[in-house]
N, C-alpha and C positions, 0 to 999 in steps of 0.2 A: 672665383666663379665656381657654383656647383656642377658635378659630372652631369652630362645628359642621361636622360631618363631612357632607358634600354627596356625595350620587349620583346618576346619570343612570340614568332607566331608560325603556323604550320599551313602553307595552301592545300584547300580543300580538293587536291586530285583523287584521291579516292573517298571523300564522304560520302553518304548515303545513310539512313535507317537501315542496320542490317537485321535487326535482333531490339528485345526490349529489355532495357534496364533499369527504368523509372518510366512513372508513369504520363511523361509528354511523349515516349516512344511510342506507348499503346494505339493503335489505328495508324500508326504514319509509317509502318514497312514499306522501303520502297519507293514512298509519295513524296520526296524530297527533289523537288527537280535540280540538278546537277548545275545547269545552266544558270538559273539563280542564284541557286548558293555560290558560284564562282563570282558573280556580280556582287553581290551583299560582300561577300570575303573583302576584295577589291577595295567597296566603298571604305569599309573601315581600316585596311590598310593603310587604304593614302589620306583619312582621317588624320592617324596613328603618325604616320610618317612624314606628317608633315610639323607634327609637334615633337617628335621622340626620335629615336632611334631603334627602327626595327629590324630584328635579324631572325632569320627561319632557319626552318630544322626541316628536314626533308620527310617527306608524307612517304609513308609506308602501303604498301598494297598489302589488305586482309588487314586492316587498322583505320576501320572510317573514322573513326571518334580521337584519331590522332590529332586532328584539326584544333579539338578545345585542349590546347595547352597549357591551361593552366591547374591543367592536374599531372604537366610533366615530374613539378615536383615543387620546392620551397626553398629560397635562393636569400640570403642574408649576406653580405659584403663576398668574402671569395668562398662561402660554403653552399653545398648545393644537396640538399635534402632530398634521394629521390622518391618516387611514388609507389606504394603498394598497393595493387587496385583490389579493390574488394572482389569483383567479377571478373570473372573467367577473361569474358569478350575482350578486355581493357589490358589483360597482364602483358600479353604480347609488346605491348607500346615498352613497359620499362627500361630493357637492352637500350631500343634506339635513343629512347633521353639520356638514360646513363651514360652511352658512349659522348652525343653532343655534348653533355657537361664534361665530361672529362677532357675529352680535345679542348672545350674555351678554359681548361685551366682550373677549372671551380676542386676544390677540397671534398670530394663526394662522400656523403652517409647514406645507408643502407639499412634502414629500419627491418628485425626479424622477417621471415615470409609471413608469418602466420599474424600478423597484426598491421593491418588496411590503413593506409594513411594515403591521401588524393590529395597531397602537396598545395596549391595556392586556390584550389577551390574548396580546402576547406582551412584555410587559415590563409588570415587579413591580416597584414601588419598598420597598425597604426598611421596613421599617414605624418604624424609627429614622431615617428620612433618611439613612442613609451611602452609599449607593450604589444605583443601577438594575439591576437583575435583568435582561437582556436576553434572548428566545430566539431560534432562529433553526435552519434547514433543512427546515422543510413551509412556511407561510406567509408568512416574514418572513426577508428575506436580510441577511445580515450588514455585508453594505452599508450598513445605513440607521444600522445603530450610530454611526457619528461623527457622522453629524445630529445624533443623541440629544444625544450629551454636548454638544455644541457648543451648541445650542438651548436646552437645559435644563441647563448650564452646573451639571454632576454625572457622577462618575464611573459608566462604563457595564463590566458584568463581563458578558462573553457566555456563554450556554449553547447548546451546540448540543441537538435534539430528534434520536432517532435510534427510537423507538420510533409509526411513524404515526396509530395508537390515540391517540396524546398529544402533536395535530400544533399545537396552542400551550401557552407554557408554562404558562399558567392551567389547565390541565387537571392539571397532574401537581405546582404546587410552588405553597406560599403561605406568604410573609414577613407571620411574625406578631409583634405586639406583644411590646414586652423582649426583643427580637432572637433572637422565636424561627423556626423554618424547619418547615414541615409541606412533606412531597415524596416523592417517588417514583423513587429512585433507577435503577431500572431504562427510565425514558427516557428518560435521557442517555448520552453519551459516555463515556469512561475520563477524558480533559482537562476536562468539565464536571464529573463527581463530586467531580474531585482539587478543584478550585475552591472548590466547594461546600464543601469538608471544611476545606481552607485559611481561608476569610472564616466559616462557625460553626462555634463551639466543641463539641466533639459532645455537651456538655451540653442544649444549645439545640436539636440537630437533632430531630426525631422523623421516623423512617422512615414512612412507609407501605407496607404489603404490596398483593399485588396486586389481592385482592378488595375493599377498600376503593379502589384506585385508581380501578378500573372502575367503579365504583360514584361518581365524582366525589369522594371525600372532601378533595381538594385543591383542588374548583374552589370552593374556601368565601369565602364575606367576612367578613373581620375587624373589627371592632366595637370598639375597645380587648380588653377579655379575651373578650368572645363572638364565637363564632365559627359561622355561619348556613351549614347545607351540607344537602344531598340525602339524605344515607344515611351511616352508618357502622357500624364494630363496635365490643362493648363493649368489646373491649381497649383502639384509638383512643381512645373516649370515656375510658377512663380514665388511659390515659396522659396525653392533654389537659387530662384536670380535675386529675390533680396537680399541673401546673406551674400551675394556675391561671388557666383556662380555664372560661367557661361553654362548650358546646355545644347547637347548635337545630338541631334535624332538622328541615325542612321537606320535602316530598316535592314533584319536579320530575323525574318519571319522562316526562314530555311531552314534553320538552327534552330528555332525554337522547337520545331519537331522531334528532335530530340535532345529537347533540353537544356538550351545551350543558348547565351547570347554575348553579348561584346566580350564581359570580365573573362567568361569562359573561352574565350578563341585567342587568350593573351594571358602572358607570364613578367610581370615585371620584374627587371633583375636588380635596380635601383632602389635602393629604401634606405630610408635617416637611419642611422644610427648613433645614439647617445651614448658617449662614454662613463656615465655614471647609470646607466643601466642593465643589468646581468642577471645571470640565468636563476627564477625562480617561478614557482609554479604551485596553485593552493591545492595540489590536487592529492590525495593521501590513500593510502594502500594499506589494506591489512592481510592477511592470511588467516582462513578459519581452517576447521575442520568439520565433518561432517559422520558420522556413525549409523548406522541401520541399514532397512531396506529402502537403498534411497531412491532404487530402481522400478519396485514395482508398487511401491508407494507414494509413487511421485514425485517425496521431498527432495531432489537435485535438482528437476527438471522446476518446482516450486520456487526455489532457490535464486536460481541462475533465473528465472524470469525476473522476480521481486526484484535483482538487481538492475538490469537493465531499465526495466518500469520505474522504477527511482530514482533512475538516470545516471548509475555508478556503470562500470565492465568488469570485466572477470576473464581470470584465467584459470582451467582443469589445472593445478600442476600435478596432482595425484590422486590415481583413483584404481582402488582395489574391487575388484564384484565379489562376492560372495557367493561360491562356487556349488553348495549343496544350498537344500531347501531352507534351509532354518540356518543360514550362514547370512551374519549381515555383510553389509559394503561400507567401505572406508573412502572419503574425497576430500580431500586438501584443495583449496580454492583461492586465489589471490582474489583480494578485491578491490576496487579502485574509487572512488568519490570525489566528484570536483569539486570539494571542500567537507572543511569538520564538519562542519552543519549534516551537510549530505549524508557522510559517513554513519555522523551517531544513527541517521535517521534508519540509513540500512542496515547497521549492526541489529537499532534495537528488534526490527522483525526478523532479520536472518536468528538471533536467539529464541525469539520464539516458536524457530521450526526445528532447532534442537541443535545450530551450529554453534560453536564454540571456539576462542581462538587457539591458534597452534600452540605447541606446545613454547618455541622458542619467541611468540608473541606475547604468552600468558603475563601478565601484571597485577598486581594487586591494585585493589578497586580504587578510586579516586573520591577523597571524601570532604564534604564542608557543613561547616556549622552554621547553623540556627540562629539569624538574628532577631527575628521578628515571629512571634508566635502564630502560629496557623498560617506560615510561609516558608515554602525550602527554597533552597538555595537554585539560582536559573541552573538548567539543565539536569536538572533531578532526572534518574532510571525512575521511571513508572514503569510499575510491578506487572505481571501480567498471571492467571491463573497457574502456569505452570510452577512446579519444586525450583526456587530457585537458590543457586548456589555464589556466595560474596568469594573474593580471591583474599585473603588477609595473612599481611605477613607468610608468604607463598602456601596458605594453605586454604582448603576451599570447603569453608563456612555454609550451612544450611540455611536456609531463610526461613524461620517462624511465623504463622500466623499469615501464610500464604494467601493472595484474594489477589484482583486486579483494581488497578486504578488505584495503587495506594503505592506510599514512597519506603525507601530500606534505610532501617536506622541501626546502627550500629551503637550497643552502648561500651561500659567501659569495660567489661570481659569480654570484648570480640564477639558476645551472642548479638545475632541479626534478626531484624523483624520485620515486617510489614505495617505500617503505620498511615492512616488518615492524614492531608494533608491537615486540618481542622485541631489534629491532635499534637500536632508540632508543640515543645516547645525550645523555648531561646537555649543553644547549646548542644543540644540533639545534634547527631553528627550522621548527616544523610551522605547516601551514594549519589554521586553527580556522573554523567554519561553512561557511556557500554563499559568502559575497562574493567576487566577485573570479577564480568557478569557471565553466568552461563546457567541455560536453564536444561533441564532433565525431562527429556520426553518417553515417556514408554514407545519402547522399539515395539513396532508392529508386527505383527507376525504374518508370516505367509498360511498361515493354519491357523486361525482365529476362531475360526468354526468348524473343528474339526471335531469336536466333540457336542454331536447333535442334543447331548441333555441340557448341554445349556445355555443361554440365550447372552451373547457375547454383543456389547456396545458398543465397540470399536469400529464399526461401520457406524459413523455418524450418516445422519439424514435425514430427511424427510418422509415420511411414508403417507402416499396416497389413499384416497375412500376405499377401494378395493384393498388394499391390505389389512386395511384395522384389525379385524378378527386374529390373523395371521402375528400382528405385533403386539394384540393383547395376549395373545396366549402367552408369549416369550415373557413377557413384562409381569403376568402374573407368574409366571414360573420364579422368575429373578425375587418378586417383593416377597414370595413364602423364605424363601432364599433367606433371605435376609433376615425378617422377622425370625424364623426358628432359629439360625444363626445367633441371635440377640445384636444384631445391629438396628440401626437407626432409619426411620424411612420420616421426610420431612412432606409435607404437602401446601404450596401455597395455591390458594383458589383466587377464585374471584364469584363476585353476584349470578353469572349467567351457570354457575352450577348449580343453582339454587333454582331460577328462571326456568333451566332446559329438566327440569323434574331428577337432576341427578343429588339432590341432596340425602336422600334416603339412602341411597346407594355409599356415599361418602360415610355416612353414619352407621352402616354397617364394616365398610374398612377401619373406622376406629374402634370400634366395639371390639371387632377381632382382633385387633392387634398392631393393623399393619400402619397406623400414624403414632407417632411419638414426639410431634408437633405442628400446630396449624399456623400457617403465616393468612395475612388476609390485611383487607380493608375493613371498613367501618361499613360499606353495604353487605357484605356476605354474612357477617352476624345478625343486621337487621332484617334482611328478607329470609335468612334462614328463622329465625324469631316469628318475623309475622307468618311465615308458613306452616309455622311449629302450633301457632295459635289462634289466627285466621285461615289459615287454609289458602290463604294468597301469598304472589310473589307480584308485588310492583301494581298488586292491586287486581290480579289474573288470579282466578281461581287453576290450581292446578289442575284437579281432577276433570272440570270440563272445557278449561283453555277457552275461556272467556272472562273479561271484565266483566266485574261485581259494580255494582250503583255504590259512589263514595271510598273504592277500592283506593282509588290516589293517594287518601288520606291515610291509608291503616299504616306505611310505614313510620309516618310521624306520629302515630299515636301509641306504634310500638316502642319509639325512641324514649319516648316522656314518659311510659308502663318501667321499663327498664330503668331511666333516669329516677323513677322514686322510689322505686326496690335500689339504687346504690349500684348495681352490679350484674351483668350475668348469675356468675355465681349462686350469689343470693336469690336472684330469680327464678334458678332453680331449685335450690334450697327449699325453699319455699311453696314448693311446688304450682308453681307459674308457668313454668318451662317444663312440658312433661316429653319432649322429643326430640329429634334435628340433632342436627351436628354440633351445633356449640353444647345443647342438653350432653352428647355425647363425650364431650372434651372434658366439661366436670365433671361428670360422673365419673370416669376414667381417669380423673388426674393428667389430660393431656394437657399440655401448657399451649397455650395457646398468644399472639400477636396482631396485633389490630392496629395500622398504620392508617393516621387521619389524612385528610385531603382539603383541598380549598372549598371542595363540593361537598362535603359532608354535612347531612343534615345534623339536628343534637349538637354536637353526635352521639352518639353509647359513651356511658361512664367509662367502660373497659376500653375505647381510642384511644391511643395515643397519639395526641395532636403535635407536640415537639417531634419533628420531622428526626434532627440529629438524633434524640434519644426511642427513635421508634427504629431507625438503623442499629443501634446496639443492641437492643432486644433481640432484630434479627439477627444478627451477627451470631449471639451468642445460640438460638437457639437451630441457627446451622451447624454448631461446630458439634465436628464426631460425625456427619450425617454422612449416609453409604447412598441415599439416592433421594432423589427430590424429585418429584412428582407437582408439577405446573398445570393448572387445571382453569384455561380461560381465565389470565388475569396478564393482559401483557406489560403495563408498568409495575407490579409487584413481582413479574416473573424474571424480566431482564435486571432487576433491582437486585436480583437474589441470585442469579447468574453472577454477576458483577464482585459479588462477595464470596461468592464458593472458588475453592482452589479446583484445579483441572483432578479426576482421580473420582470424582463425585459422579454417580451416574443421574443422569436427569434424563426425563420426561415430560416434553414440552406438549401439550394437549389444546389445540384451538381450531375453531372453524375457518378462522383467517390465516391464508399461509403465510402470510409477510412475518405473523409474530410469529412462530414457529423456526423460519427461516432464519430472524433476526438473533433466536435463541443459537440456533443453530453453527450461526456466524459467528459466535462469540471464537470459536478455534476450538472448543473440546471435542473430543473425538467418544468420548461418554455420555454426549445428547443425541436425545434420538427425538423428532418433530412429527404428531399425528397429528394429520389435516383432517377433523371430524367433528361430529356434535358430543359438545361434553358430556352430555346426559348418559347416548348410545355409549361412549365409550364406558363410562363407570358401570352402566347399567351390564355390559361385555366381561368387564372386567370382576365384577362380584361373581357373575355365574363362573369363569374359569375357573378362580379362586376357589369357589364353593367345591369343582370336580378332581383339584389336586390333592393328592396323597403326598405329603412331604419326604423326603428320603430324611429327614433329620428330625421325626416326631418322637421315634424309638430315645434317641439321646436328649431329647428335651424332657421325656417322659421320664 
């Protein structure tokens, strides 16, 4: 015969709303009638007591919330796990539990102070004994999990809580008898559902909808087949009684005011225990490190959010401030991930804010080969704009041919590259996850702009209509810069510089100097063409900004002028093309790129309609470039984003902020976003150009 089913419960002498800690407290200070709740208590008492065996702990004065006992702690055969309350209001309770478990005998653990664990409200044991139900992110950090298993020598499966209404998992999920699950999918995570779905069979699962959730129908205690809860509907109740379920409404409308129903006013001390099941847990830790100014530049406070947002926890273990101006800061951070999966996902962003692992973590990279061409191997490191550095044979290899969205190959002298998945072939021997990765951010400086000559891109951003002027002067400061320097300045357009009368203006930046190559589509040559030789853009005379009679037609008839001259080139040659910016590009020897589309009329001989090989052209005629100047074209600009390594200064230029924004977002801290008319900007930007005196004319001269 099985031991009787043992509960702890605590009478409600002193409950009340005193304080808010979630948000059922909010509006009910106070509004708890006392009289009530001592009846409701009651009822489920002699519920409880009349199936179980129930034994109380004595209610505390200045401890309303001593009542819901099942956050005294986590009780497995004679060990008793006490509680660490996240909130102030709650920590007073732990003395009194600890002392009642100790007097019944129980083998007591003591989880750190500094790591919140709410004992059986937030962790459900299996009602079969296979496993612990763990939850975690309102009250209970994920931290405490290896306690668990370790202590209570059972495998621990975490759920993250993402729904605050259901800030432990008692609120929203109960493991019932014959391995059935009653829960509430909506406050969990996408990686807790999948979990969930993986360990029961969806025969066993039963949903709950939202108005029963609200309503407590998950905070119930299970009884063998009855199951004791607050409120439900009749659908619940009859999905329950087909598999074979009693249900007992009791009414605990007094506790719900703060939060709190059956499961929460009871501590079960009874639970299966399997002896072929022991302490394991998928839950995996790393240790980074962090370098810079991570204080006044946000990246810690960046950091420690991405993790928690991703559903991992963390712990400070060190951290050094950097004491003068120009002194960086040092943080050492343990990380935590309720699985690999999890893990990689937060290593691979926490590397691209410039963390890297500790030193006694460091490993050399994890590598697999190539079976199937233009396929790497599952879990490929996708590269991201930043310098990134491979671990090999403990030494830490540069990465070649830097860009993002592309995979790292290592060949057979340990040199590493950046590679297209596309260009895979059978044998290549790619990096698979984080180990062994770390990327190189420029430490930011507290003085960036402390040198008012010149015009510093490390404040990424956006800048508003009112500033234009203000960011064209910098920008033209920066492109003389450059130019008399002999660096490289890229410009990819699009048609609406042509449209907004900024073509002439462009055509004078190459003349002088300041492109050294054009990226574009297949309209920007054509209406720069037909404006070069009808005087229209899209069939719009420029000069009086009205449609021409048969305008529609001129850029097809420019396409077919072009298409029997062979070429641009020739078109100009020939002198066909006596002006405009492509006239500008041959005559100047600028190389120029021309990506076809599905929408492309012709199109011009000079498109390149193979999509792949129109990417390589651009590839190659970004490499070397010191800034790239994005000029109204948002799928040629994010295109060209996506291939530039971080280090590159860009210049995102559009009337729509989204595309600006989007450049923006890429993560370089060297893009700068004007929300403006492209014409007015160019048309801003030549007159600057025209008023500087270069400080480096003398040494070019």
């Amino acid at each position: 015969m099985s031991d009787p089913i043992r509960i702890l419960m605590c009478a409600p002498d002193y409950y009340d709303v005193d304080y808010v800690i979630n948000p059922w407290m909010e509006g009910n200070i106070h509004k708890s009638s006392k009289e009530r709740a001592i009846i409701q208590w009651q009822g489920l008492y002699q519920i409880l007591k009349d199936r179980s065996t129930v034994e109380l702990v004595t209610p505390q004065k200045g401890s309303p919330d001593m009542v819901f006992t099942a956050n005294a702690g986590l009780v497995l055969g004679n060990v008793a796990v006490i509680s660490r309350f996240f909130h102030k209001e709650r920590q007073g309770e732990e003395p009194h539990f600890k002392k009642w478990f100790e007097e019944q005998g129980f083998s007591v653990y003591e989880l750190p102070k500094d790591l919140p664990f709410e004992g059986a409200g937030d962790a459900l044991f299996d009602r079969e004994g296979r496993w612990l139900w763990a939850g975690y992110g309102f009250r209970s950090e994920l931290d405490s999990h290896p306690y668990l298993a370790k202590w209570l020598d059972i495998e621990v499966l975490s759920l993250r809580l993402i729904n605050e209404r259901f800030y432990h998992l008692d609120t929203c999920f109960c493991p019932l008898s014959g391995g059935y699950l009653l829960y509430y999918p909506g406050a969990f995570d996408a990686y807790s559902n999948r979990l969930i779905e993986m360990r029961i069979a969806q025969e066993k699962r039963i949903i709950v909808e939202e108005p029963d959730a609200v309503n407590f129908a998950c905070n119930a205690v299970n009884i063998d087949k009855t199951i004791v809860m607050n409120k439900i509907s009749k659908t619940l109740t009859q999905q329950l009684n087909n598999v074979g379920f009693e249900v007992i409404e009791t009414p605990l409308s007094e506790f719900l005011k703060a939060g709190g129903a059956a499961k929460c006013l009871t501590l079960r001390f009874t639970e299966p225990i399997l002896e072929d099941v022991h302490a394991n847990t998928l839950i995996e830790t790393r240790v980074i490190q962090m370098q810079g100014h991570l204080l006044d530049a946000g990246v810690l406070s960046k950091a420690l959010d991405l993790v928690v947002e991703s559903g991992g926890s963390f712990k400070v273990l060190n951290f050094s401030l950097g004491i003068e101006r120009q002194s960086s800061s040092a943080a050492e951070v343990r990380v935590s991930a309720p699985s690999t999966e999890s893990m990689n996902e937060i290593m691979s962003q926490l590397l691209e804010l410039g963390a890297f692992p500790s030193f006694q973590e460091a490993n050399d990279a994890k590598i697999e080969e190539v079976n199937k061409p233009g396929v790497a191997p599952d879990d490929f490191y996708v590269s991201t704009i930043y310098p990134t550095e491979v671990r090999i044979g403990s030494q830490w290899i540069p990465v070649s041919k830097q860009r993002m969205d592309g995979v790292i190959v290592i060949d057979s002298n340990d040199n590493t590259s950046c590679k297209l998945l596309r260009d895979l072939q059978i044998g290549d021997k790619v990096v698979i996850g984080v180990t062994g990765i770390r990327t190189i951010k420029q430490s930011d400086s507290r003085d960036q702009r402390s040198n008012n000559q010149e015009f510093s891109f490390m404040g990424a951003g956006v800048s508003s209509e009112r500033r234009v002027e203000l960011v064209v002067e910098q920008i033209a400061w920066e492109l003389r810069q450059i130019r008399d320097q002999g660096g490289k300045i890229v410009v990819t357009a699009g048609p609406v510089v042509i449209h907004t009368g900024g073509g002439q203006h462009l055509s004078s930046l190459i003349r002088d100097g300041y492109v050294h190559a054009l990226l574009g589509g297949n309209a920007i040559a054509v209406h720069d063409i037909e404006q070069s030789i009808m005087g229209t853009s899209l069939g719009v005379d420029l000069l009086r900004g009205i449609p021409v009679r048969g305008g529609h037609r001129h850029h097809l008839k420019i396409i077919n002028l072009i298409r029997r001259h062979g070429s641009i080139a020739a078109a100009v040659e020939e002198g066909l093309i006596t002006k405009g910016v492509m006239y500008e590009c041959v005559k100047n020897n600028i190389p120029f790129s021309l990506s076809g589309s599905i929408r492309d009329d012709g199109p011009l001989p000079d498109t390149e309609m193979d999509l792949i090989k129109a990417q390589e052209d651009y590839a190659k005629l970004i490499e070397g470039a010191d800034m790239i100047l994005m000029l109204s074209s948002m799928l040629h600009s994010i295109g060209v984003g996506n291939m530039t390594p971080a280090g590159v200064k860009m210049v995102c230029v559009d009337i729509n902020p989204a595309v600006v924004t989007k450049l923006s977002d890429r993560g370089s801290v060297e893009s700068v976003g004007v929300v403006t008319d492209v014409g007015l900007f160019l048309s801003l930007l030549v007159k600057q150009l025209e008023k500087l005196i270069s400080p480096y004319a003398s040494s070019v001269n």
